[in-house]
N, CA, C and O atoms as a GROMACS GRO file, in nm:
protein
  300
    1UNK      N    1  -1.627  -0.685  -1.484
    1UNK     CA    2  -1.556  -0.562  -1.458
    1UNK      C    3  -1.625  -0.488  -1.344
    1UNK      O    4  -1.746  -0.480  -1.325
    2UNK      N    5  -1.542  -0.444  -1.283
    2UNK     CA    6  -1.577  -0.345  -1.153
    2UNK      C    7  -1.639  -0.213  -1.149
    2UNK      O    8  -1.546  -0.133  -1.160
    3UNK      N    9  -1.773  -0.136  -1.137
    3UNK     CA   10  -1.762  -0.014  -1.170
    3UNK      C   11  -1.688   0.079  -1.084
    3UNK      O   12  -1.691   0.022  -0.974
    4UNK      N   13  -1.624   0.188  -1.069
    4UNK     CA   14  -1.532   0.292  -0.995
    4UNK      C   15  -1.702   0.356  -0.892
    4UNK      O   16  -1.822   0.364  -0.919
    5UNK      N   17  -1.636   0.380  -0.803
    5UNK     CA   18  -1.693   0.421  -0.761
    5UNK      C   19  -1.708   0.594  -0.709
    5UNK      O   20  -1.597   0.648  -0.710
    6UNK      N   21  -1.797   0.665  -0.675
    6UNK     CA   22  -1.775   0.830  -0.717
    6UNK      C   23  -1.653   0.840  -0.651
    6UNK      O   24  -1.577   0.877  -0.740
    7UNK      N   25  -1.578   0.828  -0.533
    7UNK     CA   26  -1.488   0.869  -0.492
    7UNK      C   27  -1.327   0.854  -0.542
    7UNK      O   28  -1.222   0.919  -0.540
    8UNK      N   29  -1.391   0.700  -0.599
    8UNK     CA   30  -1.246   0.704  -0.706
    8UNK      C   31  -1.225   0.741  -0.859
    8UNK      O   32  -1.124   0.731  -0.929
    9UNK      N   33  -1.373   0.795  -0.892
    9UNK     CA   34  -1.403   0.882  -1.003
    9UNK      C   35  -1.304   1.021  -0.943
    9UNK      O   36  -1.197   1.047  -0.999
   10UNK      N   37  -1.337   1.078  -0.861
   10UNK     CA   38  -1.288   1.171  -0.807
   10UNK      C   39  -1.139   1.229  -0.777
   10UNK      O   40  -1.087   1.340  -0.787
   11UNK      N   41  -1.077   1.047  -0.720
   11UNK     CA   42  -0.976   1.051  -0.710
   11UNK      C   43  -0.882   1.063  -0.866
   11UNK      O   44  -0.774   1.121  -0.858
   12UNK      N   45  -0.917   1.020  -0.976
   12UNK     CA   46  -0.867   0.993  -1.095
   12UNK      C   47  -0.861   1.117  -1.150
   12UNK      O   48  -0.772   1.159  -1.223
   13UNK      N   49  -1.006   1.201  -1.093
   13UNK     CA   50  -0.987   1.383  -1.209
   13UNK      C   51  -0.909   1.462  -1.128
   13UNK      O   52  -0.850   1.560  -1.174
   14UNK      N   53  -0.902   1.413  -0.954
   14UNK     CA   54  -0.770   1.531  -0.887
   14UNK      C   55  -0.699   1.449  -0.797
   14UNK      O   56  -0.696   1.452  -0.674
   15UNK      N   57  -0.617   1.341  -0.912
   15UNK     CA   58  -0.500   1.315  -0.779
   15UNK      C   59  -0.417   1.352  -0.733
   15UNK      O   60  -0.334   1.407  -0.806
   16UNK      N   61  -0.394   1.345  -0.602
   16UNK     CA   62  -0.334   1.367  -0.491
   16UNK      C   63  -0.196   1.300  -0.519
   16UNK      O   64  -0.098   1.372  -0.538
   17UNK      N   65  -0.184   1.153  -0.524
   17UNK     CA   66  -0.080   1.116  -0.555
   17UNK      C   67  -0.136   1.009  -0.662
   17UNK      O   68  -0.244   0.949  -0.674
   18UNK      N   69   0.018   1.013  -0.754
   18UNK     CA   70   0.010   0.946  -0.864
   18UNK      C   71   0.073   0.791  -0.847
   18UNK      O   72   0.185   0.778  -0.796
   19UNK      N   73  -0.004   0.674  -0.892
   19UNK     CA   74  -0.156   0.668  -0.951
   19UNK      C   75  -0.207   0.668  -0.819
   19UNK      O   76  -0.150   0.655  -0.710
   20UNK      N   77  -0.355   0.689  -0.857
   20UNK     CA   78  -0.439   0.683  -0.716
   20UNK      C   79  -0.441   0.544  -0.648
   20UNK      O   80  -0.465   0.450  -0.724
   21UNK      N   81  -0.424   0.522  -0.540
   21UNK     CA   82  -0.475   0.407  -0.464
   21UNK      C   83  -0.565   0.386  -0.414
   21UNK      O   84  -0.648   0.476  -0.400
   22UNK      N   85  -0.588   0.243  -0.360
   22UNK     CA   86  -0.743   0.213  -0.333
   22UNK      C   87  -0.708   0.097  -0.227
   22UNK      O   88  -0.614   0.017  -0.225
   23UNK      N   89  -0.814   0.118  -0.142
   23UNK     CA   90  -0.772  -0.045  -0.023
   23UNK      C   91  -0.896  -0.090  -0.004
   23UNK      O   92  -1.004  -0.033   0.010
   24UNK      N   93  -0.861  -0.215  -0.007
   24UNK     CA   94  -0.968  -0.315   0.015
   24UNK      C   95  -0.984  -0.300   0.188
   24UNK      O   96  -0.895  -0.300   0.273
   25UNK      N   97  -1.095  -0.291   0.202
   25UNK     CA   98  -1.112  -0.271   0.369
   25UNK      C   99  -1.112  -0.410   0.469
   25UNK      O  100  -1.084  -0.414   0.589
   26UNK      N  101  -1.153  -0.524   0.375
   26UNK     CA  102  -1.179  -0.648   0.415
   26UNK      C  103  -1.042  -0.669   0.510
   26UNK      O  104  -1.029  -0.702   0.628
   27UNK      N  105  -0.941  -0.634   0.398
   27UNK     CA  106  -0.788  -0.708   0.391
   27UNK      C  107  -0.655  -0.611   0.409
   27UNK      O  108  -0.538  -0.649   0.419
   28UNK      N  109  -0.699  -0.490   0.411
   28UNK     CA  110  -0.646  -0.373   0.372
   28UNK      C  111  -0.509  -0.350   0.336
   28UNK      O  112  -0.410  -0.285   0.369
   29UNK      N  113  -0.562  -0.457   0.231
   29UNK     CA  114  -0.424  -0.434   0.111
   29UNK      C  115  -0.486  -0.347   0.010
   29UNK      O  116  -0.603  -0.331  -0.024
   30UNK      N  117  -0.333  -0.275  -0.043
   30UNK     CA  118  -0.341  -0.131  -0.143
   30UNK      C  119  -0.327  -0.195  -0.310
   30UNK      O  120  -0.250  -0.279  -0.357
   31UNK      N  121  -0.456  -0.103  -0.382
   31UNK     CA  122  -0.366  -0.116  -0.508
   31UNK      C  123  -0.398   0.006  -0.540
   31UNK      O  124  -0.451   0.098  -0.479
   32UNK      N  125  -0.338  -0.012  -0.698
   32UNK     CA  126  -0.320   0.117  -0.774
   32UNK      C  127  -0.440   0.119  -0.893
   32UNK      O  128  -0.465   0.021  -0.962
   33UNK      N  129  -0.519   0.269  -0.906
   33UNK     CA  130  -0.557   0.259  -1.043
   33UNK      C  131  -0.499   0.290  -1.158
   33UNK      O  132  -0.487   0.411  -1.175
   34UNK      N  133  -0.459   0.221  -1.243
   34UNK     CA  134  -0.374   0.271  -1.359
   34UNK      C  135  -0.527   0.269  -1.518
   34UNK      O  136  -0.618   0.193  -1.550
   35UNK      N  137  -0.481   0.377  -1.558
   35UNK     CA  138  -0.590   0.281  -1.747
   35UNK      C  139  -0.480   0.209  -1.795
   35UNK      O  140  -0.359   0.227  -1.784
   36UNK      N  141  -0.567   0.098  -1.866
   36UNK     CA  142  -0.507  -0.023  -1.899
   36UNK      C  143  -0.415   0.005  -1.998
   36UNK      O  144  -0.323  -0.074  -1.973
   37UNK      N  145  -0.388   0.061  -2.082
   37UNK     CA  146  -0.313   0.135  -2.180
   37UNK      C  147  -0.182   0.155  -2.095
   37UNK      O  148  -0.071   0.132  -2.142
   38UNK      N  149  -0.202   0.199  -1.970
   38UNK     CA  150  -0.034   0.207  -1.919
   38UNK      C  151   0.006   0.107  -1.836
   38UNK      O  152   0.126   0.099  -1.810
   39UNK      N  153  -0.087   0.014  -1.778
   39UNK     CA  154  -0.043  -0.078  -1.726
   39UNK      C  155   0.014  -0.195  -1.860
   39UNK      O  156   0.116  -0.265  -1.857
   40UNK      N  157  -0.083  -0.186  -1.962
   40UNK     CA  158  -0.052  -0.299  -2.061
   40UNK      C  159   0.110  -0.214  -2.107
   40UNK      O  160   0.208  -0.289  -2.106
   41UNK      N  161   0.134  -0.070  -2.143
   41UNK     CA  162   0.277  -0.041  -2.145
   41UNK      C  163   0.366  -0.094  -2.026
   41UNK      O  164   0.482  -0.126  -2.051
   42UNK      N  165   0.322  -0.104  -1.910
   42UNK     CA  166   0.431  -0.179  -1.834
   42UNK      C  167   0.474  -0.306  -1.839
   42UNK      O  168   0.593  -0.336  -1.829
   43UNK      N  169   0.375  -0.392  -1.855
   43UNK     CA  170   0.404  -0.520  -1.922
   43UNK      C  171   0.493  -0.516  -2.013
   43UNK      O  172   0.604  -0.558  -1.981
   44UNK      N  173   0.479  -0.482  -2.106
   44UNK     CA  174   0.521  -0.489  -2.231
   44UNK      C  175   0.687  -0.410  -2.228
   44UNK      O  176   0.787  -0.471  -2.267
   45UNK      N  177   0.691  -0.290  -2.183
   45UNK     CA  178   0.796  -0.231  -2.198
   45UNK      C  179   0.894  -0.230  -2.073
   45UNK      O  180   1.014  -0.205  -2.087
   46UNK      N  181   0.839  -0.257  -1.956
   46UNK     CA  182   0.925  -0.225  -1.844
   46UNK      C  183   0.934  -0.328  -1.746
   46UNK      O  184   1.020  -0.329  -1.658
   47UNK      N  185   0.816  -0.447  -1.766
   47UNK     CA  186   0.832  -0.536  -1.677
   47UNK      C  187   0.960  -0.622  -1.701
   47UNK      O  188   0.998  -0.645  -1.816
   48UNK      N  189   1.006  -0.657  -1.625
   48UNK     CA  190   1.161  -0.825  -1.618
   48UNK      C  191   1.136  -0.863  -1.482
   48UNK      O  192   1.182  -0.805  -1.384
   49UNK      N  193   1.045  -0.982  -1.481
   49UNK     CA  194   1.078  -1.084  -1.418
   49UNK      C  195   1.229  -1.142  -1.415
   49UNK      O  196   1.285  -1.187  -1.315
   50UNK      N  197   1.268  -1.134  -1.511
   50UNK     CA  198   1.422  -1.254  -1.484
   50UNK      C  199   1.487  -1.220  -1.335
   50UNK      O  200   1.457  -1.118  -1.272
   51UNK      N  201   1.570  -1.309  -1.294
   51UNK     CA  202   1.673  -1.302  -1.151
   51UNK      C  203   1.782  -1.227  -1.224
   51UNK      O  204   1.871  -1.198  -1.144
   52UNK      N  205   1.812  -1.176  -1.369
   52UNK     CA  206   1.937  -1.055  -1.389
   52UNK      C  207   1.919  -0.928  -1.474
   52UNK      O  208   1.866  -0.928  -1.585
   53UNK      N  209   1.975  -0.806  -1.402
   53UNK     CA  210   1.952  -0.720  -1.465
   53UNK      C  211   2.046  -0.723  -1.617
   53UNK      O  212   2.128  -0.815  -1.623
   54UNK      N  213   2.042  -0.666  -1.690
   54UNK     CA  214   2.084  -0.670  -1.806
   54UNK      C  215   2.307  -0.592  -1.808
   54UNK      O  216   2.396  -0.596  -1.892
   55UNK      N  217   2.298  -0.537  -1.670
   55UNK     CA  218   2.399  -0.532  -1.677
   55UNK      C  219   2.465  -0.657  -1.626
   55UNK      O  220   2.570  -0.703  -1.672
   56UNK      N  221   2.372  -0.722  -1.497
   56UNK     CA  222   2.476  -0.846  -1.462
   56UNK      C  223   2.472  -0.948  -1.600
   56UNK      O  224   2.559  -1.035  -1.607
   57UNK      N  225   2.392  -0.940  -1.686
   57UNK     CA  226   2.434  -1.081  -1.773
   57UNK      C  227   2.568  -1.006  -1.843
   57UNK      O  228   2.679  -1.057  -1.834
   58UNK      N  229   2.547  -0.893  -1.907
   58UNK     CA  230   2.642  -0.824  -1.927
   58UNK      C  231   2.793  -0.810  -1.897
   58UNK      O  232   2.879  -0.774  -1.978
   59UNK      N  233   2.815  -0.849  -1.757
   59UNK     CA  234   2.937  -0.904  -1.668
   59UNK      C  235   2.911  -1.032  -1.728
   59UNK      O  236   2.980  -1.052  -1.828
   60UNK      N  237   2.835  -1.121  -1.699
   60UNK     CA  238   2.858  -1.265  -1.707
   60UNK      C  239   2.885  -1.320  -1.826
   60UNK      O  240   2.923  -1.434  -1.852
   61UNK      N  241   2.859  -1.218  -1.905
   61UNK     CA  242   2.907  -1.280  -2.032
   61UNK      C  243   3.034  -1.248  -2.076
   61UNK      O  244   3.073  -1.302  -2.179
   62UNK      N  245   3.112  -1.162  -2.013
   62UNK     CA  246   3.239  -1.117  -2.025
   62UNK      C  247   3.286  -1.187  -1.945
   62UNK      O  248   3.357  -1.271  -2.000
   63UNK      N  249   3.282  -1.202  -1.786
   63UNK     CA  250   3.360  -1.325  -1.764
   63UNK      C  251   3.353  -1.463  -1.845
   63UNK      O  252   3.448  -1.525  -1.894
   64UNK      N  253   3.259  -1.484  -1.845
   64UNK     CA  254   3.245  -1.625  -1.970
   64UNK      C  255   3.332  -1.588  -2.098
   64UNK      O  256   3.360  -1.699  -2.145
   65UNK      N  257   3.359  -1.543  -2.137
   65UNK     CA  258   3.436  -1.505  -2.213
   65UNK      C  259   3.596  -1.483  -2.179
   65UNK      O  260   3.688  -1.535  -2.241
   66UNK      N  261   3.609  -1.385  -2.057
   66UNK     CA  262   3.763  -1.446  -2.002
   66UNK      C  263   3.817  -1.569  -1.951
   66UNK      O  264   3.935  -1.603  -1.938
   67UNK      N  265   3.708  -1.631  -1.924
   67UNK     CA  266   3.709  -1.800  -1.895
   67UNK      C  267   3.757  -1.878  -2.043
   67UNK      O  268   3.833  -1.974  -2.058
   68UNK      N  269   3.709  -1.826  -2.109
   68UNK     CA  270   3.748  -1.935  -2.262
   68UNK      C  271   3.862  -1.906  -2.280
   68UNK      O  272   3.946  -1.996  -2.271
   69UNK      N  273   3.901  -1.783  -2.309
   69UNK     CA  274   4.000  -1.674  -2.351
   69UNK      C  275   4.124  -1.773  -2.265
   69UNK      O  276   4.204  -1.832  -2.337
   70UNK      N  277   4.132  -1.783  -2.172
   70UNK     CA  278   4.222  -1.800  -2.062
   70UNK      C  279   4.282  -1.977  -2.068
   70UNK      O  280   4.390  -2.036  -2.058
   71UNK      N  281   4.099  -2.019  -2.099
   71UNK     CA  282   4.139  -2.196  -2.059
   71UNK      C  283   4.176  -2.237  -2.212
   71UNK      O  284   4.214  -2.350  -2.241
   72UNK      N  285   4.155  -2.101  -2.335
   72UNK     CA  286   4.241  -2.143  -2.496
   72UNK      C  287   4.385  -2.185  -2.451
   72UNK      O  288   4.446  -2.292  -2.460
   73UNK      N  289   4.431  -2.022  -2.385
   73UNK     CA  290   4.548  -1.988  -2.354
   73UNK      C  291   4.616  -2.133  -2.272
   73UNK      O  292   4.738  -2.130  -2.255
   74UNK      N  293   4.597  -2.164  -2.260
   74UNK     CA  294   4.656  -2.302  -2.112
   74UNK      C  295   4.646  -2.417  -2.204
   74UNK      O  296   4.729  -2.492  -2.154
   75UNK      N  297   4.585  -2.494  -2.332
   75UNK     CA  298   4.624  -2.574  -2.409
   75UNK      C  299   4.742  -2.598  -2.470
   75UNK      O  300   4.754  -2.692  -2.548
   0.00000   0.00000   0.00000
């Protein structure tokens, strides 16, 4: 584990913007400090990987459904 260092001690008791960020100087790519408690809530509650939001399966399952509906109808 990494210790924080004073400035991002600092940044955490008066941020500026929420969550605080931090850049690697090497590479100066950004991340965020979150406590693990809300990052492990994002996992858990808000992350979706999948390729559909819950309304498109939502459509897709209603067309799939007018598809059956339709190709009953035509027997």
């Amino acid at each position: 584990m990494i210790e924080l260092t004073e400035q991002q001690v600092q940044a955490l008791e008066h941020p500026e913007a929420l969550p605080p960020r931090v850049r690697d100087p090497r590479t100066q790519q950004t991340f965020v400090l979150l406590p693990v408690e809300e990052y492990e809530r994002l996992l858990r509650d808000q992350y979706d990987d999948s390729p559909w939001t819950d309304e498109e399966m939502e459509l897709l399952a209603w067309e799939a459904g007018e598809m059956l509906d339709s190709f009953g109808k035509d027997a």
